[in-house]
C-alpha positions in Angstrom: 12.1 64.3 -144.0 13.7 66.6 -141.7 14.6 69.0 -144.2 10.9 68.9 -145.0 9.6 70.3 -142.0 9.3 73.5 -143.2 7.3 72.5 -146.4 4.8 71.1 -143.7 4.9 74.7 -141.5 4.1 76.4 -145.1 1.4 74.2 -146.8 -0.5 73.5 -143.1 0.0 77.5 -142.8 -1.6 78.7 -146.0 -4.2 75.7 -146.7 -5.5 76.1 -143.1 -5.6 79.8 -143.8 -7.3 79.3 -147.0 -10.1 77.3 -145.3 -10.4 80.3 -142.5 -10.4 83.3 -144.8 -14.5 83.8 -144.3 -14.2 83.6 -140.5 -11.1 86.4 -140.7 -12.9 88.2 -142.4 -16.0 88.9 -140.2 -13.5 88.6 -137.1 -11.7 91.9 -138.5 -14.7 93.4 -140.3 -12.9 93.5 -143.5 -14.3 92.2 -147.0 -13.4 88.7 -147.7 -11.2 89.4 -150.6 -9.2 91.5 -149.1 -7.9 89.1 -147.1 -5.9 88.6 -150.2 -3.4 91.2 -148.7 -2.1 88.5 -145.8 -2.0 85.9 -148.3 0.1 87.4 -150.8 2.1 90.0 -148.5 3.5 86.4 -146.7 4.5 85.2 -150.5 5.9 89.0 -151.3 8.3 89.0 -148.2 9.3 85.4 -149.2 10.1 86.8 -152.8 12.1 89.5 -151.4 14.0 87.8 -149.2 14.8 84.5 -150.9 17.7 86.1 -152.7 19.5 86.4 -149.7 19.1 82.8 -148.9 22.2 81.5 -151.3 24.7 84.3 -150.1 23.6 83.2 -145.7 24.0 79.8 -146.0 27.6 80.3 -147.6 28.3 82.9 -145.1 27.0 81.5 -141.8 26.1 77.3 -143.0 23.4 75.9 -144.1 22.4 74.3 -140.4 22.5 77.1 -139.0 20.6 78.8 -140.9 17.7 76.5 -141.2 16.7 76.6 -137.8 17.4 80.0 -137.2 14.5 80.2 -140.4 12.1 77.8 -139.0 12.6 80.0 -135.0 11.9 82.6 -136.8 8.3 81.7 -138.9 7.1 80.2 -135.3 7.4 83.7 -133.7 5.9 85.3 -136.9 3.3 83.1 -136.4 3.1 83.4 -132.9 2.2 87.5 -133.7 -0.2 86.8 -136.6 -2.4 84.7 -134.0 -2.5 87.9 -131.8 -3.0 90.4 -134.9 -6.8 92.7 -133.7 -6.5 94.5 -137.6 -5.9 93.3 -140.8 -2.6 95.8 -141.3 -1.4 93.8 -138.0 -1.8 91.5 -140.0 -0.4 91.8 -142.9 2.6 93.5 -141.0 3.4 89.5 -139.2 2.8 87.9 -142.1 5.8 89.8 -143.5 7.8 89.0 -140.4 6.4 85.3 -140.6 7.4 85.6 -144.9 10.9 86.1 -143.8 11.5 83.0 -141.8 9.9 81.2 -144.3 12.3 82.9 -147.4 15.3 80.8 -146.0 13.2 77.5 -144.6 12.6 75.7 -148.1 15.6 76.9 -150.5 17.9 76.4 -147.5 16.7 72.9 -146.9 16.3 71.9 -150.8 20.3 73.1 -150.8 21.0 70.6 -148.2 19.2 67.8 -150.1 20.4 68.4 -153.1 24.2 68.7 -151.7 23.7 65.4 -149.7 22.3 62.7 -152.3 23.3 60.9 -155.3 22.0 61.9 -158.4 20.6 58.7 -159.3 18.8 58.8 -155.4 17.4 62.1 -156.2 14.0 61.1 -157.4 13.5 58.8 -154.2 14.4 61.4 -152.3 12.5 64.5 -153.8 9.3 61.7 -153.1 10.3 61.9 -149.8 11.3 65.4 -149.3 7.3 66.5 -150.6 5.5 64.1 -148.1 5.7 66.4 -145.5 4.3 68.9 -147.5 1.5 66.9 -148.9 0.2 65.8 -145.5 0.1 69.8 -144.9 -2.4 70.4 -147.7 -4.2 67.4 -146.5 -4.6 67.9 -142.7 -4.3 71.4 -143.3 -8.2 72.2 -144.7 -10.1 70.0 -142.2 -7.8 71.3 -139.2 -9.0 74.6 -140.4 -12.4 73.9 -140.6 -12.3 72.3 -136.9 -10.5 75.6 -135.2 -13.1 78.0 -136.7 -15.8 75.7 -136.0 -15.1 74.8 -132.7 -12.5 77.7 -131.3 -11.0 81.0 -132.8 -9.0 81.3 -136.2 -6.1 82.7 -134.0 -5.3 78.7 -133.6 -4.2 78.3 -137.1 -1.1 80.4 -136.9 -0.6 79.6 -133.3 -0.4 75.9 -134.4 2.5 76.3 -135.7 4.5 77.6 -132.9 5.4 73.9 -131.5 5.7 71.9 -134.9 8.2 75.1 -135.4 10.3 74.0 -132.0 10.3 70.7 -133.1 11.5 71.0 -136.1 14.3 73.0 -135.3 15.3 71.1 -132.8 15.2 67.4 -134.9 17.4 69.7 -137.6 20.0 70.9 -135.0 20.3 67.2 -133.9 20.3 65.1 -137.1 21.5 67.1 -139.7 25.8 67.1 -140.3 27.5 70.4 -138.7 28.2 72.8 -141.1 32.4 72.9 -142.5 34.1 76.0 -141.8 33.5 78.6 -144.7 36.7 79.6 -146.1 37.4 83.3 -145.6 35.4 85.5 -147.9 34.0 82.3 -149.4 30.9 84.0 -149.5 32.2 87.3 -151.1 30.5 90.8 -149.6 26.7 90.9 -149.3 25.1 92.7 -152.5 22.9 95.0 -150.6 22.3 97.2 -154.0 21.4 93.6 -155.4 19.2 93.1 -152.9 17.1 96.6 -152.5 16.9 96.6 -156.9 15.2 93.0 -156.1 13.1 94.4 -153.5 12.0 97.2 -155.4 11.0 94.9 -158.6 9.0 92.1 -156.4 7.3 95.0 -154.6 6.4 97.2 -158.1 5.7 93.9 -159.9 3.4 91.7 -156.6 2.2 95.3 -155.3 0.7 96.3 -158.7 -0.8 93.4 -159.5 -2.3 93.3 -155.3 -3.5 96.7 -156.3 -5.5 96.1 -159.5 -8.9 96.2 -158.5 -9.1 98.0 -155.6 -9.4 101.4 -154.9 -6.6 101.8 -152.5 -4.4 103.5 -155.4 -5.5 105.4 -159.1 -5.0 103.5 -161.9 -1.6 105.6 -163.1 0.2 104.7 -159.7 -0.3 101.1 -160.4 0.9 101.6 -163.8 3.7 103.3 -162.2 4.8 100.5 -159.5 4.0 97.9 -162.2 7.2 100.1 -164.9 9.6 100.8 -161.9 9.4 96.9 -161.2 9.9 95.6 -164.2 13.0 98.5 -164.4 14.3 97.5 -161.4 14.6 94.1 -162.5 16.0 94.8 -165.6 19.2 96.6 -164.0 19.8 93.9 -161.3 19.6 91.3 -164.3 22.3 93.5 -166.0 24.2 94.8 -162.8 24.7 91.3 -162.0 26.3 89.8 -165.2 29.0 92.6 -164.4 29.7 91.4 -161.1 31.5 88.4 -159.3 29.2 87.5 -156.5 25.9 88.9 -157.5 23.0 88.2 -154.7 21.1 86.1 -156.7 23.3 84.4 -159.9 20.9 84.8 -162.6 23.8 82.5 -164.7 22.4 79.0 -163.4 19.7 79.8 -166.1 21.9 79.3 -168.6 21.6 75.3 -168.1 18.4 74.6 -170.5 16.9 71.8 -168.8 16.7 74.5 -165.6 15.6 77.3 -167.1 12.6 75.2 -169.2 11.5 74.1 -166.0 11.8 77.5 -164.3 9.9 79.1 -167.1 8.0 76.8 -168.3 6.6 76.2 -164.9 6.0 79.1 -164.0 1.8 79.2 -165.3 1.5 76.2 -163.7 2.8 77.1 -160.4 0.4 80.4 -160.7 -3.0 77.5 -161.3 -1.3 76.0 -158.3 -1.3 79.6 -156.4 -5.0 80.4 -157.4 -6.9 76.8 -156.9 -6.5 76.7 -152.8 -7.6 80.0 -152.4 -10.7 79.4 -155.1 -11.8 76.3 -153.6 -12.6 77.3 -150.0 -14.6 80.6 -151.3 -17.0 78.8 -153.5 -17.7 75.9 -151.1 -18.3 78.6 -148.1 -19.2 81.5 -149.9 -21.0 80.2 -153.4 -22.8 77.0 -152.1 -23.3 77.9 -148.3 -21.0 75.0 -147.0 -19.6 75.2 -143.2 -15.7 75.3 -142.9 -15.5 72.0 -141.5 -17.7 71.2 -144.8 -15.2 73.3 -146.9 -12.3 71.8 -145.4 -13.1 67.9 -145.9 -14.1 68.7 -149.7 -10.3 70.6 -150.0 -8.6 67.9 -148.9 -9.6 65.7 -151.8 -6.8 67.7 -153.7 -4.2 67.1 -150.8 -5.0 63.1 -150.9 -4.4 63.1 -154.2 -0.9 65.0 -154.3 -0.5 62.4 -151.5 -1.4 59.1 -153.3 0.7 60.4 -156.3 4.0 59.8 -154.2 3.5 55.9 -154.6 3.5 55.7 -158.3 5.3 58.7 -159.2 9.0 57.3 -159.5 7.6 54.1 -161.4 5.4 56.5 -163.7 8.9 58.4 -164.6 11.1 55.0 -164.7 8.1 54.1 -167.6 7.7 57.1 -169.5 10.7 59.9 -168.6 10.2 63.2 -166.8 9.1 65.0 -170.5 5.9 63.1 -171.0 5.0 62.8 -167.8 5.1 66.5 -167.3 3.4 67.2 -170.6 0.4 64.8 -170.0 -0.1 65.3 -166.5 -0.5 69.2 -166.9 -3.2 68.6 -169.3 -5.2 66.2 -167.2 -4.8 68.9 -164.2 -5.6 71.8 -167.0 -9.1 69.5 -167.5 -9.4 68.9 -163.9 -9.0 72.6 -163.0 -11.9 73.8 -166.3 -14.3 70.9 -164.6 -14.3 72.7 -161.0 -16.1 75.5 -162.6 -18.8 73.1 -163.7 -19.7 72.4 -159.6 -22.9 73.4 -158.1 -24.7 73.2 -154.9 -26.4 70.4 -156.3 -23.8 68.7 -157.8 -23.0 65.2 -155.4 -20.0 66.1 -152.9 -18.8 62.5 -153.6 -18.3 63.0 -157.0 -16.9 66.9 -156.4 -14.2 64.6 -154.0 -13.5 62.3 -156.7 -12.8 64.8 -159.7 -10.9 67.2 -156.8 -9.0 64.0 -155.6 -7.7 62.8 -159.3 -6.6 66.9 -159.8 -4.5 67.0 -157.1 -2.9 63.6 -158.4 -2.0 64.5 -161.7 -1.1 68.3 -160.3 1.3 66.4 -158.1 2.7 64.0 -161.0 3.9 67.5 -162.8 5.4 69.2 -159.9 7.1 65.9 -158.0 8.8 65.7 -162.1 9.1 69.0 -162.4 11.3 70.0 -158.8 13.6 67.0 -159.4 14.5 67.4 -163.7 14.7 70.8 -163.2 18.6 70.1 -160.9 19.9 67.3 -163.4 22.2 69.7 -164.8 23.5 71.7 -162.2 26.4 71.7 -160.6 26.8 71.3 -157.1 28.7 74.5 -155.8 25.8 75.9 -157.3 22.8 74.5 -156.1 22.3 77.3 -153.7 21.7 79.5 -156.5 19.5 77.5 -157.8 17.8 76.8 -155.4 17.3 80.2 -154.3 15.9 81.5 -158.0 13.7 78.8 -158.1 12.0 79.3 -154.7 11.8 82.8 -155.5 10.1 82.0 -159.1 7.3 79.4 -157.1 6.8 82.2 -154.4 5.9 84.7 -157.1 3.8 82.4 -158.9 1.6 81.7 -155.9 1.0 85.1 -155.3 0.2 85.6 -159.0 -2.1 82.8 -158.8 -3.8 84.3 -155.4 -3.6 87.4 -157.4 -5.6 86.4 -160.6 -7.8 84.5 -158.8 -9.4 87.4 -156.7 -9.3 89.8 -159.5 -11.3 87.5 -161.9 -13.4 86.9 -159.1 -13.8 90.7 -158.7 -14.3 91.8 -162.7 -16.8 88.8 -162.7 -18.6 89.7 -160.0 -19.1 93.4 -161.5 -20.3 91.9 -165.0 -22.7 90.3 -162.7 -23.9 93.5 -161.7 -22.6 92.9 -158.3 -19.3 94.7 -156.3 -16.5 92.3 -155.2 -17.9 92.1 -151.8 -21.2 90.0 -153.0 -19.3 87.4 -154.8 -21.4 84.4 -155.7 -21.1 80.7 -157.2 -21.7 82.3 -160.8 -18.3 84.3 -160.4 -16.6 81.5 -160.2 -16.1 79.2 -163.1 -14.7 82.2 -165.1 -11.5 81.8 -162.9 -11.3 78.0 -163.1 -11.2 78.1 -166.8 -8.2 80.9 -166.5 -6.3 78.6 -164.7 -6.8 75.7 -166.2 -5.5 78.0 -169.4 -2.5 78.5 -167.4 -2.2 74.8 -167.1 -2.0 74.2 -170.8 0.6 76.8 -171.3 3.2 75.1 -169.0 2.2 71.6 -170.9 3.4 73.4 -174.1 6.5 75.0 -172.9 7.4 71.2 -171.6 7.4 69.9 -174.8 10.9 71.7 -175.4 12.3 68.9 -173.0 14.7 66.3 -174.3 13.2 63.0 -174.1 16.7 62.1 -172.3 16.6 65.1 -170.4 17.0 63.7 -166.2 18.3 60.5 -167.6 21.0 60.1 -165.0 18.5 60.5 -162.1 17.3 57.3 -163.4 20.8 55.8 -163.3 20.7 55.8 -167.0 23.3 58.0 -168.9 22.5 60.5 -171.5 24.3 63.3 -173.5 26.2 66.4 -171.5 24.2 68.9 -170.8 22.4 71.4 -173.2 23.3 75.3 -172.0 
């Protein structure tokens, strides 16, 4: 639970931001969607810096490290609640992105270095309560501070759940073992700038599309140098021995279907908070405090999932419960787009509530099957890669989301700043098609795969 924390400090930070994005937007007389900037420059600089996360906690500990993280998203935070301009803005959510690149990874390493395999469903249950609670207090306390006091609060919120975090860390969790000298190996700094470079080409680009900050043939540019760039770190670091970021753990199949595989729905994932609160406030008229107790249906659903999840992969494995549950979320995702103001905000709840419950069932399976085959000394790796992977992902989603919005509002024969209910089941539907992808690339599971995290045994482990 401790280890948690920081799961809590992210999903509280972006859902509440999520619910405030309207208010931001008239507070810094900028156009709503281009809000999208702090959203997806906070998951950029977590990209960017994840890497890094593996090669710290073997060079300073893993204690350490944690609450050094979790110090350092409070202060972020603490700037983005005095920001007057949206490049303020944007400029402390980068500063807040890198606190938050070590908190999760870091802490996952921990977990995944401290229990049994055959605990390790138990305690992934465990370790995403904290952030389901998040997403569920996090749209109505959203709604409450803009409606009663200034958006400011959300980020400044997080300045004493950030204290006490790091203080229940440096108290509870074990001291971290002397590192052996050079344990670590030298830092990759070329490692980390050609990873920099390929987040920034590849997030920027996509940011970009849409807008008219950049022509269209600079995009295309950032989008090629990216892509580049990630190309000769993925090759630089097959020649090296301690590469930043150890692109080998992919070799373990179970791992790199999950990573993959997951990887459209983990974009739906990005795309559906920041959907919802626009077409409550924006389409239908609703007040945040409005938006924000509709939002939460999806939170209270993730939550309810943590009491039948182990059973529900105990009955039918982690394969097809990961296959069936992202086709009931892909349905749940298509049947937002069917909302209207008219439509009965019980029964909006209920279909938003079982989404967020079979969304939940995936991702609870998917974080924990995803580590039965690797190896200890290299969970940090791991770890690290797949952080990186679900940081990208959400900023895709955030991404897609307001660029569908944007090329639908424009067939409408409106510009992206008069965005209307009719824009948005167009973007629902893309997700939900995002949904179905992952359920396919499941199906290349082994029906024994995460056998052993059941205390059952199985076969060695597919590479």
């Amino acid at each position: 639970m401790i280890v948690a924390c920081p799961l809590l400090l992210q999903n509280l930070d972006t859902s509440v931001m999520a619910t405030a994005l309207p208010a931001m937007a008239n507070s810094l007389q900028v156009q709503v969607l281009d809000l999208n900037l702090a959203i997806t420059s906070y998951l950029l600089s977590l990209a960017v810096f994840l890497p890094a996360s593996a090669w710290l906690a073997e060079r300073f500990g893993a204690k350490r490290l944690f609450c050094t993280a979790i110090l350092l998203f409070s202060l972020g935070s603490a700037l983005c609640g005095m920001a007057a301009t949206l490049g303020q803005l944007v400029v402390c959510r980068l500063l807040q992105g890198i606190g938050g690149s070590m908190m999760v990874p870091v802490g996952r390493s921990i977990l995944l270095r401290s229990v049994p395999a055959d605990q390790m469903v138990k305690a992934m249950v465990w370790f995403t309560i904290p952030g389901a609670i998040g997403r569920l207090a996090g749209p109505v306390f959203g709604g409450a501070i803009v409606t009663v006091a200034s958006w400011r609060w959300i980020f400044l919120v997080n300045i004493p759940f950030g204290l006490l975090g790091a203080a229940l860390a440096w108290w509870f969790i074990d001291q971290d073992p002397e590192p052996a000298p050079h344990s670590a190996g030298s830092f990759d700094t070329v490692g980390l700038a050609l990873l920099a470079v390929a987040l920034v080409g590849l997030l920027g680009g996509l940011e970009m599309i849409g807008k008219s900050m950049l022509p269209g043939p600079a995009i295309g540019v950032m989008v090629c140098v990216g892509l580049l760039s990630l190309y000769v770190y993925f090759r630089r670091s097959r020649a090296i021995e301690h590469p930043l970021l150890d692109f080998g753990v992919a070799r373990f199949a179970t791992f790199r279907t999950v990573l993959l595989g997951g990887f459209p729905m983990r974009v739906a994932i990005g795309a559906a908070p920041f959907l919802l609160p626009l077409l409550f406030q924006i389409g239908f008229g609703m007040t945040p405090m409005q938006s924000g107790l509709l939002t939460m249906a999806t939170a209270l659903g993730s939550l309810a999932t943590r009491a039948a999840v182990t059973r529900a992969i105990s009955i039918v494995g982690f394969r097809s419960l990961m296959i069936w549950s992202a086709v009931l979320a892909a349905v749940f995702y298509a049947s937002y787009g069917l909302f209207t103001p008219d439509t009965p905000r019980g029964w909006m709840f209920f279909v938003m509530f079982l989404g967020g419950l079979c969304t939940s069932m995936a991702m609870v399976a998917l974080n924990t099957v995803g580590y039965s085959d690797i190896p200890r000394e290299r969970a940090g790796h791991a770890t690290a890669l797949a952080a990186m992977g679900q940081q990208i992902s959400l900023a895709v989603g955030v991404v897609l989301g307001a660029t569908v919005l944007a090329i639908t509002s424009h067939l409408h024969g409106r510009g992206p700043e008069h965005v209307g209910a009719a824009d948005f089941p167009a973007a629902f539907v893309s997700i939900a098609a995002l949904a179905l992808c992952s359920a396919v690339a499941f199906r290349r599971l082994r029906p024994e795969d995460g056998a052993e995290m059941l205390g059952r045994s199985r076969p060695g482990p597919e590479v």
